[in-house]
C-alpha positions in Angstrom: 8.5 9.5 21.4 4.9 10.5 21.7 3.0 13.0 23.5 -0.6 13.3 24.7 -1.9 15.8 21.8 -2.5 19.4 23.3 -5.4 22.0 23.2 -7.2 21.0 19.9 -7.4 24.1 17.2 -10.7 24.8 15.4 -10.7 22.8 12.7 -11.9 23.2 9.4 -14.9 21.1 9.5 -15.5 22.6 12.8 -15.6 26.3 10.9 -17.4 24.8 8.6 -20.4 23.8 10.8 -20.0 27.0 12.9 -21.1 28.8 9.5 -23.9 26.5 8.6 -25.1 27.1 12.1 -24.9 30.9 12.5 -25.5 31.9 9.2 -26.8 29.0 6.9 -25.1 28.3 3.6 -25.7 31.8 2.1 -23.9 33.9 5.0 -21.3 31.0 4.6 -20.9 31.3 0.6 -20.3 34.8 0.8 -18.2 34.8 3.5 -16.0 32.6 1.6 -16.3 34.5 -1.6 -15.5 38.0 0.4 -12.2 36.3 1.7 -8.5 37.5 0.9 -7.1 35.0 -1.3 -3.7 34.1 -0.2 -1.2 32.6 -2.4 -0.4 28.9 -1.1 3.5 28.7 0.8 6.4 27.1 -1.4 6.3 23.5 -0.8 9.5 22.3 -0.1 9.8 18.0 -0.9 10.9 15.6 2.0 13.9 14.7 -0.2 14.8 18.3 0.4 16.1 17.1 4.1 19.6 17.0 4.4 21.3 14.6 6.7 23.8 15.3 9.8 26.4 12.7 11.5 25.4 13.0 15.1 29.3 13.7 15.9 29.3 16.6 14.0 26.0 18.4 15.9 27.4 21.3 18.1 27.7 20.4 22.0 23.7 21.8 23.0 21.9 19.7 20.5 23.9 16.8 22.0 23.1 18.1 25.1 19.4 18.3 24.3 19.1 15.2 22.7 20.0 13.5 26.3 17.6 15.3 27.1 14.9 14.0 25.2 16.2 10.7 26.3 16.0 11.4 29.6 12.0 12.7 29.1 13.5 16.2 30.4 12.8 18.4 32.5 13.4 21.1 29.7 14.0 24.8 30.1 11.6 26.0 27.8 7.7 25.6 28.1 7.6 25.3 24.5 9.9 22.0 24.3 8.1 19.1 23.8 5.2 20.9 21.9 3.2 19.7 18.6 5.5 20.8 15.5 3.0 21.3 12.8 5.3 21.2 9.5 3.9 23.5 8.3 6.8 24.5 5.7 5.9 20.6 4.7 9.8 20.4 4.9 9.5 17.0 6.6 8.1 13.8 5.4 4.1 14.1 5.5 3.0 12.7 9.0 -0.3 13.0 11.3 -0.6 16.5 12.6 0.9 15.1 16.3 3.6 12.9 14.9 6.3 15.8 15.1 7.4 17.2 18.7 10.2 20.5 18.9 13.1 21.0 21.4 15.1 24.0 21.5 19.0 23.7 21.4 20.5 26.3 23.3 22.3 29.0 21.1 25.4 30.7 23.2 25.0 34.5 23.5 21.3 34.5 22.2 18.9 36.5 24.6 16.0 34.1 23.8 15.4 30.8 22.5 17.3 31.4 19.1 16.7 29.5 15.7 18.1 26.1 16.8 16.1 23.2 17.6 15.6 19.1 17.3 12.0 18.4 15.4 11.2 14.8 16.8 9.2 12.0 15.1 7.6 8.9 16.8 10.2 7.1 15.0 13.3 5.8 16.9 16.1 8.1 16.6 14.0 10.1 14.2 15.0 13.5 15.0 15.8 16.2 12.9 18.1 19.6 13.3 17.7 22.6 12.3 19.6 25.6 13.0 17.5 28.5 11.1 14.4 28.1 12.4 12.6 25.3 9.9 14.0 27.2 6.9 16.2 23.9 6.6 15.9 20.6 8.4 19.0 17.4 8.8 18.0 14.1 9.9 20.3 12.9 12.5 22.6 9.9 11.7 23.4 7.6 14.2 25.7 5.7 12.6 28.5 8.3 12.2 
């Protein structure tokens, strides 16, 4: 499943020209230098995905993957937004290969931690229910 990509962020070679621009390379060096340093997130390997039978999902991500399937409509504006990986948890893609989808979690007040992470794949979809800590590829087969 793909989506039109959404509003573009500022990239870094965008950033990077903004401060050749408005300051020259000098104002740009030591704006660099002058930055926190921030320690780099724990990289978590692909083969850290688990897997899941698709009979043993609970009833809402079943009921959100027909969802999907169906192209919606979805009840949160988020669904069907760019997921970013950005716990690199899932195998390295383009930045708009991934799409989220919240599963509904019975009794929580807001969206909760559940969703299905799409890829462009056929039934590439992934499910997590603590909020990208962990992620299980679905299997079809079982």
């Amino acid at each position: 499943m793909r989506f039109p990509p959404r509003i573009a962020r500022i990239s870094a070679i965008s950033a990077l020209s903004l401060g050749l621009l408005v300051g020259g390379p000098a104002a740009l060096a030591q704006a660099t230098a002058d930055a926190p340093k921030a320690s780099a997130p724990a990289v978590v390997a692909p083969a850290d995905v688990g897997k899941i039978c698709e009979s043993k999902l609970p009833k809402e991500a079943h009921e959100t993957l027909d969802l999907i399937d169906k192209g919606g409509p979805y009840p949160y504006p988020q669904d069907g937004t760019v997921f970013e990986n950005r716990e690199g948890i899932l195998p390295d893609q383009d930045s708009d290969y991934y799409h989220e989808f919240t599963v509904e979690t019975p009794g929580s007040d807001d969206r909760g931690a559940k969703r299905i992470v799409t890829g462009e794949e056929k039934q590439e979809d992934y499910y997590t229910e603590d909020h990208y800590e962990s992620f299980d590829k679905v299997d079809f087969t079982c």
